[in-house]
VEXDREN-2710 file (C-alpha; in Angstrom, 1 decimal):
% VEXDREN-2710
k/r/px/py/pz
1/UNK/60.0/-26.7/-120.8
2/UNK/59.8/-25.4/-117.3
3/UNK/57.8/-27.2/-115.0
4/UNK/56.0/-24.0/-113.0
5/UNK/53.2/-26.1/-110.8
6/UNK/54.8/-25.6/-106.9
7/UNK/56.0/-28.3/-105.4
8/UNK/53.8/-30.5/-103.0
9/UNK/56.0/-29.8/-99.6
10/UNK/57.2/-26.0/-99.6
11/UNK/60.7/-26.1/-99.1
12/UNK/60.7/-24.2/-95.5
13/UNK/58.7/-26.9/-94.1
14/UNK/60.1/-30.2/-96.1
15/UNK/62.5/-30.9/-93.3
16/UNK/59.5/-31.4/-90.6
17/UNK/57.6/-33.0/-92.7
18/UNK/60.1/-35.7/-93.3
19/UNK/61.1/-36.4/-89.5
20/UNK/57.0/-35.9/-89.0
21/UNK/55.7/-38.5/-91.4
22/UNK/59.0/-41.1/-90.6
23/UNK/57.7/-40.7/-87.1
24/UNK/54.5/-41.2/-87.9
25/UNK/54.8/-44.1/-90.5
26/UNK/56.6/-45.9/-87.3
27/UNK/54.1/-44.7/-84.6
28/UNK/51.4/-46.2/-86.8
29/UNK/53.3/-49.4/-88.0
30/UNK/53.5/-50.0/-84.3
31/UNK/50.3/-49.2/-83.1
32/UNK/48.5/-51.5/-85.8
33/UNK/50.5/-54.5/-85.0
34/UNK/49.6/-54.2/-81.7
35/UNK/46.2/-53.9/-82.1
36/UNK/45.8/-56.5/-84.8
37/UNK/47.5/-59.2/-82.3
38/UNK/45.6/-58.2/-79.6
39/UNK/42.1/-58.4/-81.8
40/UNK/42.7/-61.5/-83.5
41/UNK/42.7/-63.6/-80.1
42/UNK/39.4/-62.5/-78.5
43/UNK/38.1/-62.7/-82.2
44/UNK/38.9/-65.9/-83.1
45/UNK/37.3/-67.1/-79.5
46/UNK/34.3/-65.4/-80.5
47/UNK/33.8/-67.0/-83.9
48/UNK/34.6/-70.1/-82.5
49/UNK/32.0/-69.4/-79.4
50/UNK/29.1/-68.6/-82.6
51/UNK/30.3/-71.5/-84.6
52/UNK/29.8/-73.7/-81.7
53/UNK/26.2/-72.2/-81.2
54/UNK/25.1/-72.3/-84.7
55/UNK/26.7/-75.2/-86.3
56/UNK/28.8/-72.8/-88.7
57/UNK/32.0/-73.5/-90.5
58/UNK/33.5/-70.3/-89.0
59/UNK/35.9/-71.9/-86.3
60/UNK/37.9/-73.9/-88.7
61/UNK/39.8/-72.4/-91.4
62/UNK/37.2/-70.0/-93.0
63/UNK/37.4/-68.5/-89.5
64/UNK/41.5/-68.1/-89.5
65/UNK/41.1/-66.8/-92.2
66/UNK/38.2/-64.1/-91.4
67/UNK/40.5/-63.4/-88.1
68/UNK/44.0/-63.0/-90.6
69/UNK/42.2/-60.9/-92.6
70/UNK/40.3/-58.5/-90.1
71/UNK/43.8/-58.3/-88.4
72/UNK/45.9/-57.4/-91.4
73/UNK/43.0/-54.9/-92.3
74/UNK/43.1/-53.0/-88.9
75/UNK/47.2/-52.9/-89.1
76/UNK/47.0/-51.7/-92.5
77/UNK/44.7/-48.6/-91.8
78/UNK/46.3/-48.0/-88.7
79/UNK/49.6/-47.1/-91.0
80/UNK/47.3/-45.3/-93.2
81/UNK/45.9/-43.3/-90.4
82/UNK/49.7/-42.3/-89.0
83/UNK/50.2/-41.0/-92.4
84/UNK/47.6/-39.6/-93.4
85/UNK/47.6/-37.0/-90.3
86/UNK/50.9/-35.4/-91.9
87/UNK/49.9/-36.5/-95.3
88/UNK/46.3/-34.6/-95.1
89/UNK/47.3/-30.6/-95.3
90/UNK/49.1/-31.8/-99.0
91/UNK/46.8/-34.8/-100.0
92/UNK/43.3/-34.7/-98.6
93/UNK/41.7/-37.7/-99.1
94/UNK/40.6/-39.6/-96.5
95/UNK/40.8/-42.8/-99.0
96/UNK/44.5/-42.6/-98.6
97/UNK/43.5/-44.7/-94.9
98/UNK/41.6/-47.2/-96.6
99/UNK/43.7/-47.5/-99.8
100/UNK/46.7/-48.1/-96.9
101/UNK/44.6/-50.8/-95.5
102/UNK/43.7/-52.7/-98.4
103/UNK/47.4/-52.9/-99.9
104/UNK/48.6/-54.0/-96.5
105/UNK/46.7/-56.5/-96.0
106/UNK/47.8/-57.6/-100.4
107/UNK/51.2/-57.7/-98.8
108/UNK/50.3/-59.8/-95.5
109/UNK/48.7/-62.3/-97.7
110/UNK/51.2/-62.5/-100.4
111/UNK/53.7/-62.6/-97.6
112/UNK/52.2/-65.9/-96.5
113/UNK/51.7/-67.1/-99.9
114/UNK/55.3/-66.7/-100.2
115/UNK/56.5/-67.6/-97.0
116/UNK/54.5/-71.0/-97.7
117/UNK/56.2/-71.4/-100.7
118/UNK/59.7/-71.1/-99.5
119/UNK/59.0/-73.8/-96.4
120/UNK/57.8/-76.2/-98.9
121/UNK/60.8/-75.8/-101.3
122/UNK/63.5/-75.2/-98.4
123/UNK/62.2/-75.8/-95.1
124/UNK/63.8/-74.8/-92.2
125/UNK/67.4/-74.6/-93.9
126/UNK/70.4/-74.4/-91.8
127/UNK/73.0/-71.3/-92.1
128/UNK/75.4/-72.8/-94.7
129/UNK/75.4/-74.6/-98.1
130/UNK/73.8/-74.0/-101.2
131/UNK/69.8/-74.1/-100.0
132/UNK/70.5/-71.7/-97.8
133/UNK/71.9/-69.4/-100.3
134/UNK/68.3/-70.0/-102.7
135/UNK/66.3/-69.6/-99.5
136/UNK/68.4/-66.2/-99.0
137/UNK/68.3/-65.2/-102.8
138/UNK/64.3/-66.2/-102.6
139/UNK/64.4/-63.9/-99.1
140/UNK/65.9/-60.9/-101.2
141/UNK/63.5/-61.1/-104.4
142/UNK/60.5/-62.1/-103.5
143/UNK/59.7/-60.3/-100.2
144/UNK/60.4/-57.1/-101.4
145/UNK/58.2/-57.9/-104.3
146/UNK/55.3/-58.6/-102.0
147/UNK/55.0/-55.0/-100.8
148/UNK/54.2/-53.7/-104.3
149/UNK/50.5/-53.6/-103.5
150/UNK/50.9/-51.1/-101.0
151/UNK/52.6/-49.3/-103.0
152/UNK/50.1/-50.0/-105.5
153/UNK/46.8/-48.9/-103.7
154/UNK/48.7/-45.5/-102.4
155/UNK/49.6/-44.8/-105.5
156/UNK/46.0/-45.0/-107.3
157/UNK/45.1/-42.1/-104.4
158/UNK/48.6/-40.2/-104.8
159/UNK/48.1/-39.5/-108.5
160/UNK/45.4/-37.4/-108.4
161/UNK/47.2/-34.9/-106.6
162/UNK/50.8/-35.1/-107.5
163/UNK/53.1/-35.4/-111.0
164/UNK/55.4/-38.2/-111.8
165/UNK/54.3/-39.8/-109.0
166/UNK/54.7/-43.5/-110.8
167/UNK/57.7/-44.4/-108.8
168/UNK/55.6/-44.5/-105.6
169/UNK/54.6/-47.9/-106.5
170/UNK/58.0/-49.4/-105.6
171/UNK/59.0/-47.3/-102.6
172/UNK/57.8/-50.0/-99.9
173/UNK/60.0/-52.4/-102.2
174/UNK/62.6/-50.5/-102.4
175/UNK/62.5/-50.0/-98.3
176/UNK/62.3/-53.6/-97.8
177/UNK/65.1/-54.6/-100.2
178/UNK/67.3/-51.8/-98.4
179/UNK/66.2/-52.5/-94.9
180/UNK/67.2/-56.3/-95.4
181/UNK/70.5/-55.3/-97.0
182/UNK/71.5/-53.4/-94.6
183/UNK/70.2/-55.4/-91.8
184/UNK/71.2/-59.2/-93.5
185/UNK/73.9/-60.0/-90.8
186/UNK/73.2/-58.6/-88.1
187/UNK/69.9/-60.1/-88.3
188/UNK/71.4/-63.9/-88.6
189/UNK/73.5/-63.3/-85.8
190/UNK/71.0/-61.9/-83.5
191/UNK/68.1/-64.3/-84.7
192/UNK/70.6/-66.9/-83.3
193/UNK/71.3/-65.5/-79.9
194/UNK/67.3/-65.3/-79.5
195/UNK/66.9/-68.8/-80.5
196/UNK/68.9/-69.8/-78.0
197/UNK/67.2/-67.4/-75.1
198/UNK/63.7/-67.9/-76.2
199/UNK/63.1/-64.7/-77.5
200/UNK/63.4/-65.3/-80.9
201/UNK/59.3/-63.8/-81.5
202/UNK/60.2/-60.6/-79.7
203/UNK/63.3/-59.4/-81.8
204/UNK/61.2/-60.9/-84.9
205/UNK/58.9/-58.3/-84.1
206/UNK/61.1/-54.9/-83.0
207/UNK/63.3/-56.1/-86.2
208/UNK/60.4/-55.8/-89.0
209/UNK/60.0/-52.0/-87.4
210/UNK/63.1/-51.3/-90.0
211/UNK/61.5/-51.2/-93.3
212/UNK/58.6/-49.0/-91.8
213/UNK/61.2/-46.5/-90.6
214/UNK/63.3/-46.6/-94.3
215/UNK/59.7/-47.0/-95.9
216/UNK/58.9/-43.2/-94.0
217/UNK/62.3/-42.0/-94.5
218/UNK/62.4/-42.8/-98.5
219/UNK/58.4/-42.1/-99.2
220/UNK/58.4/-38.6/-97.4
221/UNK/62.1/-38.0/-99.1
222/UNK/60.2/-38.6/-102.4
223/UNK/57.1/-36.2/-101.9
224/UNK/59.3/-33.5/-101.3
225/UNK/60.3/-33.4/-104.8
226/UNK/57.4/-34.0/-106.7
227/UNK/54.8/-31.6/-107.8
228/UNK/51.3/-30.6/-107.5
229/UNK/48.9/-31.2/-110.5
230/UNK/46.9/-29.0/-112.0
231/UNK/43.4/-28.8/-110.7
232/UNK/44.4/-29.8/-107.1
233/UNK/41.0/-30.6/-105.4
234/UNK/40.0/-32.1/-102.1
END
């Protein structure tokens, strides 16, 4: 049978909203990192400043954590917030920012978990040999993985409003897995030439801008052909 409920991007305007909500997903991926590394210094000062005053536990590591947190939170709905302004007309729920928030910050901390994981097991392993190749494989599996709760939380706002919409739940995955395919050499080759200028933290950082532009790409890609629900309500 016929599906007859119209689509959720009108055809006329699917190609600005794609190049719109790439841009966007980018602008915002950008924007949050930036604020979350320039809130969690003065932050951490400050709860270091009051644990000092009033004999609290928050400058040790209940306080790195409070700062990791709070800083993964505000990078999360900054994302939200660069999507949901091309996102709104089609989805309007302003959850869609804190939803965004909340599964970043999932990923963040599973990213550590893993990341934690991986030094214990590996280290820092040297291009070459076969514990590079498990730290590479362990790279490509579990990484990806890690982004499901983004995918996750967006989802749980996306359904109300769109069919079939399942498949969201492994879009940031899927943009991670292809953005590290695409980028695997290139990456170990320039990683290496900023180890040995210093720079190493900088490219790290314009690098991981990547899977936020394949992440935009694919997600708005995928909205364009799904359907409204029945019942569509603010």
């Amino acid at each position: 049978m016929r599906n007859s409920r119209p689509y959720l991007i009108p055809r006329p305007l699917r190609r600005r909203f794609m190049a719109l909500f790439t841009l966007c997903t980018v602008l915002g991926f950008l924007t949050g990192s930036w604020l979350a590394q320039a809130f969690s210094v003065p932050l951490l000062e400050l709860l270091k400043h009051f644990a000092s005053a009033q004999n609290s536990p928050l400058s040790g590591v209940f306080g790195i954590a409070l700062v990791i947190l709070v800083s993964n939170v505000i990078a999360g709905m900054c994302l939200g917030i660069g999507q949901w302004l091309i996102l709104r007309p089609y989805v309007r729920n302003r959850w869609w920012i804190v939803a965004t928030g909340i599964g970043w910050t999932i990923n963040r901390l599973a990213l550590e978990g893993i990341d934690e994981i991986r030094q214990l097991m590996w280290g820092n392993t040297a291009i070459g040999g076969t514990a590079f190749l498990l730290f590479s494989l362990s790279t490509a599996i579990l990484v990806p993985l890690a982004f499901i709760g983004l995918g996750l939380a967006q989802w749980l706002i996306l359904r109300k409003f769109v069919q079939r919409v399942w498949l969201w739940i492994f879009l940031p995955s899927l943009a991670t897995w292809l953005a590290g395919l695409v980028l695997a050499l290139p990456v170990v080759l320039l990683v290496q030439i900023a180890e040995t200028l210093g720079v190493a933290s900088a490219v790290g950082s314009q690098l991981a801008v990547v899977p936020a532009l394949a992440f935009g790409f694919l997600a708005s890609a995928f909205l364009c052909t799904r359907r409204r629900k029945r019942g569509y309500f603010q």
